[in-house]
N, C-alpha and C positions, 0 to 999 in steps of 0.2 A: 617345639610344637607351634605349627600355624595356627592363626585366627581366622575364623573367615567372618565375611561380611554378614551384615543382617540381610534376611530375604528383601528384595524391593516392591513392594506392593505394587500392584498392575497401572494405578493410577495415580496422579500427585493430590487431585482430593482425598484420598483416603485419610492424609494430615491430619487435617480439618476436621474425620468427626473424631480422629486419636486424642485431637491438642481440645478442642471446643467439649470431648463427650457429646457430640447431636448429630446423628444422623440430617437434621433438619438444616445443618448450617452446609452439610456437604451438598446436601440436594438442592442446597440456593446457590453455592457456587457451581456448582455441575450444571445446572438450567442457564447461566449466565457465561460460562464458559463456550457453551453450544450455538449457544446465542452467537457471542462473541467469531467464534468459527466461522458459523454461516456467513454473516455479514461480513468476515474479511473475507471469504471463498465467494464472494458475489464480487466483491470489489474489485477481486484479481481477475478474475473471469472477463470481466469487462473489459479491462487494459485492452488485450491482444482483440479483443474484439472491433474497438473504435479502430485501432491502427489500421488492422485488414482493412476495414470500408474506406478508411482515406487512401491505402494503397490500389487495391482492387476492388473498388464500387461491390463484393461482396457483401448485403444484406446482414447486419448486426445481430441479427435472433440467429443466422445460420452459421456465425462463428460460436458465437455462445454455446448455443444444443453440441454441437461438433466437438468442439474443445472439453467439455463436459462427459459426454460420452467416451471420448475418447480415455480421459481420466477414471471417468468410473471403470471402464473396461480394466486396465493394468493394475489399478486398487483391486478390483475386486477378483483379479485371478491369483494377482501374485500376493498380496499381503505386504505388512512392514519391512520386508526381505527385497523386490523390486522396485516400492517405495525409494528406501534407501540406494541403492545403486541405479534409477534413474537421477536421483539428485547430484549424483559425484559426476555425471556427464553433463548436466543437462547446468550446474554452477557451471563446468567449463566454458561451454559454449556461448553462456549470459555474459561472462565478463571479457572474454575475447571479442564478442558484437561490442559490448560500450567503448572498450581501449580502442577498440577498431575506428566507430564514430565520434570520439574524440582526438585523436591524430589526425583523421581527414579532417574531421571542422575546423582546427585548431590553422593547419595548414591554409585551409580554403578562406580563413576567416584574416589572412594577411601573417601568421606567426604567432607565437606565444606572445610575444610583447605588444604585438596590438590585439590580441582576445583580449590581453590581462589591462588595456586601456581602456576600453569596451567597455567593459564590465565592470571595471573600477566608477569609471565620469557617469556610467547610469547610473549608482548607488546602488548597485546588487551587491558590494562586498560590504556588506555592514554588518558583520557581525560582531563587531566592537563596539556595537552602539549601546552604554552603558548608562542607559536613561530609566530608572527606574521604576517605570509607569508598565503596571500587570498586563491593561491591558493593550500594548503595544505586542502587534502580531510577531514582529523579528525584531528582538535585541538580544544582546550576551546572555542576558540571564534568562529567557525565557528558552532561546535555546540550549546553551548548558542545564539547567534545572528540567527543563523537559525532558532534554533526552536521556539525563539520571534517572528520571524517576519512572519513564520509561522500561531502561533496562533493568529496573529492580525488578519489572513483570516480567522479563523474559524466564525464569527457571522456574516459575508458575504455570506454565501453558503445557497443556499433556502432548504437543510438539517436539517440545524440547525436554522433558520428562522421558518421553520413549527413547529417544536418542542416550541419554542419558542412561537410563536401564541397561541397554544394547550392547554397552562396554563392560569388560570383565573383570574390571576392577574399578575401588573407588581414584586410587592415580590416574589410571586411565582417562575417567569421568572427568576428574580436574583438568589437565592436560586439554582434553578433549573442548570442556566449558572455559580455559581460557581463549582456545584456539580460535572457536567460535568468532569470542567476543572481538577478535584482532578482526578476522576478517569480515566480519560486521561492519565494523566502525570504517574499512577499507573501502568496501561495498556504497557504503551509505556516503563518503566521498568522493570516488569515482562518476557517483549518481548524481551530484553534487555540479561535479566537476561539468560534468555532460552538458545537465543545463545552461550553466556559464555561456560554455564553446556553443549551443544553441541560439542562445539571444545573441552572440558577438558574431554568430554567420550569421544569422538576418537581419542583423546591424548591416555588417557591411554591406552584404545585397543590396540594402535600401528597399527594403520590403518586407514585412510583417505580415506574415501569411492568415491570421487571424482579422487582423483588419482591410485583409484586401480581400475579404473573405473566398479563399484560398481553401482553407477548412473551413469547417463551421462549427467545430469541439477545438477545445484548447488543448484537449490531451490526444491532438492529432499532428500538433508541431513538429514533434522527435520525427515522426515518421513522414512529413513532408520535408524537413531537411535531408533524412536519409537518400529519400528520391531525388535530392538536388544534387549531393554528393556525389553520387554512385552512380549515378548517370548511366555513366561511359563503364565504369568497371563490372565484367564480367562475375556474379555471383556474389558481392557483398548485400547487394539488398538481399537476398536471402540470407547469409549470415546475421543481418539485425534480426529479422523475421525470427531466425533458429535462438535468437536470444532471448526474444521478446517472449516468445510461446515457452520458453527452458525454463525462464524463470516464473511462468505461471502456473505450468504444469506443474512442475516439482512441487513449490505451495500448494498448489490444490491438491495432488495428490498424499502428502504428507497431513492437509485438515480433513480429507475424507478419512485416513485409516485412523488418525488420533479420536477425530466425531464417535467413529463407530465403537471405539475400543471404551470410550469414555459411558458412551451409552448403553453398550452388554454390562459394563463393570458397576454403574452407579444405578442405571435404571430397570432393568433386565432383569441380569442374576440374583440381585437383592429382593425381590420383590413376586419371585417368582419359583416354584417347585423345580428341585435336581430336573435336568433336562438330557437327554441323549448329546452326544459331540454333533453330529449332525444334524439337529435341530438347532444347537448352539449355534453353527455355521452357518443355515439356512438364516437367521435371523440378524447376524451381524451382516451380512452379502447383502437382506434387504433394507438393512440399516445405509449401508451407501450409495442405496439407490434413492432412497429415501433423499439424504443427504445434498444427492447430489442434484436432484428434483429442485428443491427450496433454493439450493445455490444460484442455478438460472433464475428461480424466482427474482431472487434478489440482487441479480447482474441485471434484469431490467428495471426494477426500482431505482438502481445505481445510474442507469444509461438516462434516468431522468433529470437527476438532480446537477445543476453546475457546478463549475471549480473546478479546479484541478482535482485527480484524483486521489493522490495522496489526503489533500486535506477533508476531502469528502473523506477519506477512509479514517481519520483520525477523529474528525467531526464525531459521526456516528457511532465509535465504537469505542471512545471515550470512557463512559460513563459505565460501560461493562468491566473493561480491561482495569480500569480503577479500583471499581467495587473490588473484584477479585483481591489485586495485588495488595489491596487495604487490610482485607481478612487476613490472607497469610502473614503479610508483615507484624500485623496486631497482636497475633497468635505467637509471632517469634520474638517482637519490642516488650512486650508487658504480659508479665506473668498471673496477674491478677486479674486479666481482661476474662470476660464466658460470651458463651454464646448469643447472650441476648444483647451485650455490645457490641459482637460482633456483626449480629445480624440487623440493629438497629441502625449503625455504621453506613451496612454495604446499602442497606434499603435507602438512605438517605443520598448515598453516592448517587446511584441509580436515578433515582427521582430529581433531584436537584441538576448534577452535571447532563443527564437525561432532557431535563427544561433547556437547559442554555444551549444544548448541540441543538437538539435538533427543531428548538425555536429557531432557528435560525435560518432554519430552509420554507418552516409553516409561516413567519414572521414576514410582513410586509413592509414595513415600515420600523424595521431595524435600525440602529445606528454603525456607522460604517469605517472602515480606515482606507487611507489612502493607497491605492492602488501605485504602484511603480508603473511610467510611462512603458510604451510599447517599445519596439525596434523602429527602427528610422521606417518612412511611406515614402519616401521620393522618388523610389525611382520602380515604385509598383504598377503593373500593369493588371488591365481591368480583365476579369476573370470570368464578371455573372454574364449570363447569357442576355440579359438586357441591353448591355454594352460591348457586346462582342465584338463590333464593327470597330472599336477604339482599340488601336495600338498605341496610344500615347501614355507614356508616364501619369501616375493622379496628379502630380506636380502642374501639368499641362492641359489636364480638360478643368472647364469650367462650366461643368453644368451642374445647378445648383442641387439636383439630386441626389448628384454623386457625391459632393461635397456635404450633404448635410446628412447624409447615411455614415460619411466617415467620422464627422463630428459625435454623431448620438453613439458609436462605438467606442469611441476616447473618453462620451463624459462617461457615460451609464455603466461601462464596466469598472468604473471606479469605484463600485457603491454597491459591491458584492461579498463585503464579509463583515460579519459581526462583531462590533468589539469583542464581545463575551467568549465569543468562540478563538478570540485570537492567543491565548497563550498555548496553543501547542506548536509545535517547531512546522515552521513554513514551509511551503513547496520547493523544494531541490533542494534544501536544508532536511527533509524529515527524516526522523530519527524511526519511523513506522516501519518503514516501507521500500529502504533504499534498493534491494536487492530486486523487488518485482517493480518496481515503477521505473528503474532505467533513466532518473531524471527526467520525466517526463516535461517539466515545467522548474523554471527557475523560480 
């Protein structure tokens, strides 16, 4: 005689009011979760959006709206079902663009053994640096310790809950949640890896397109090396393009139908008289419009704030993703724990780790770490329309303009991150976000 499993309840908050007994503690994690959602589906939104304008001078709000609509369209015809098997193409073609731009850089940047010298003599490979101090933005421990305690939230997000569900058995489910986590950890190297091979081509160029203001976002790098690359080769800059948009879409598509699923299940059907199937329908479809509305919201909010985006996205969303994974952990570590430690907990997460993120962008006069020198300038040629008439190396002009607009770029971007904010895993190190940021920034 088989056993079968226990039913799966639609949502991974349901937990929460099982283990706590409160509806009240589910409806704080369910609000904070959503939260959470938005804010990374604005962050991704953005990526592909800065890249377009540095490629093709296309207008930033007109990638945005586009990319958005486009997502809500396939969300909203086809459900968790097109979700899913956009993603099984749309991973393919993300990681064939990065292995793609890292071969060629790797190649164009002199060989693996002078990227790996590059990269070494600038002290980008430090991640051995076993100095005990919290608030040091990259060392051993804050990256290991981060990116643990990170993935202790990954089987808390109703993302990876639905996936979960989707399998027909609980082996399956395992199978499925280690498989995951390998190619995660792959992902999140690879992305890694990219960076490296970024700074070590424009090492060797001798031009740092950021200081030669070449771009004017730093999370537009990746995609002016691509155009340095590819030059000549028929059809790979589009292949980055088809990675860059694969891995945004699929994200975004996978938090609009989790948002909505979480929103009929927690705030909707609870709260509200039996309803017909087709008003249920009518109201989850304008739940992802809804969704998806707020998302642009907050991919212009995102297109304000500096830094690389990775650590913007970590910055900000902190103090949500915490809160969360604190309650469930609390509920699973200590049996004696109820709901008013639980809720006293995450409000305190919130509020406190909430101060330090995003003091950090209201804060003026923050305290700072030291920023890693740029790529070599020597043998950069002048870009602004001011000095167009100079074809000379910056090495070779000497007019004191030019010269003290590259200096106030060398000092002042040193003096862009908060201590306080610095113990989450750094840019081309993060443990967030490897799979849609592409190593954007080392």
């Amino acid at each position: 005689m088989t056993s079968k499993n226990p039913p799966v309840p639609p949502v991974v908050t349901e937990y929460l009011e099982l283990r706590y007994q409160s509806h009240g503690i589910r409806m704080f994690a369910t609000v904070l979760g959503i939260v959470s959602i938005l804010n990374y589906m604005g962050s991704v939104l953005f990526v592909p959006a800065v890249t377009i304008k540095a490629v093709t001078n296309i207008p930033m709000w007109t990638s945005i709206v586009g990319l958005m609509v486009i997502v809500v369209i396939y969300t909203f015809l086809g459900g968790f079902k097109a979700v899913v098997w956009t993603d099984v193409v749309q991973a393919g073609l993300m990681i064939g663009g990065m292995l793609t731009i890292i071969i060629k850089g790797t190649i164009d940047s002199g060989g693996i053994l002078q990227t790996w010298s590059s990269i070494y003599e600038s002290g980008r490979v430090n991640i051995f640096n076993f100095d005990p101090d919290p608030t040091l933005r990259q060392s051993f421990w804050s990256l290991i310790f981060g990116c643990i305690f990170e993935g202790f939230g990954m089987p808390f997000s109703q993302t990876t809950f639905q996936r979960i569900k989707a399998t027909p058995t609980v082996k399956t489910a395992q199978r499925m949640y280690l498989l995951t986590n390998a190619l995660f950890l792959f992902i999140t190297f690879i992305a890694a890896v990219e960076g490296a091979v970024m700074f070590a081509y424009f090492n060797a160029k001798g031009c740092d397109p950021l200081v030669a203001k070449q771009v004017t976002n730093q999370n537009q790098l990746i995609a002016r090396m691509v155009i340095d690359i590819f030059d000549t080769v028929p059809c790979l800059p589009g292949l980055f393009l088809a990675a860059l948009f694969s891995a945004s879409l699929s994200t975004m598509s996978s938090l609009l139908n989790s948002s909505s699923t979480v929103f009929w299940e927690d705030v909707i059907q609870p709260h509200m008289k039996p309803m017909s199937d087709f008003r249920a329908m009518v109201i989850t479809r304008c739940s992802v419009l809804l969704f998806g509305a707020i998302g642009i919201f907050v991919a212009f909010v995102v297109s304000g704030l500096t830094g690389p985006i990775s650590q913007i996205l970590v910055t900000t969303g902190s103090c949500l993703n915490g809160a969360v994974t604190g309650i469930f952990l609390l509920g699973w570590c200590c049996p004696r724990a109820n709901k008013l430690g639980a809720l006293t907990g995450g409000s305190l997460c919130v509020l406190v780790i909430g101060w330090i993120s995003f003091g950090k962008y209201a804060s003026s006069g923050v305290r700072a770490s030291t920023k890693l020198p740029p790529a070599a300038t020597d043998r950069c040629f002048l870009s602004n329309t001011t000095f167009s008439n100079y074809s000379e190396p910056y090495s070779t002009i000497t007019n004191t303009s030019v010269q003290y607009d590259i200096m106030t770029i060398l000092t002042t971007t040193s003096a862009q991150y908060d201590v306080m904010t610095t113990l989450s895993p750094p840019t081309g190190h993060s443990c967030t976000s490897g799979s849609e940021l592409s190593g954007i920034l080392l």
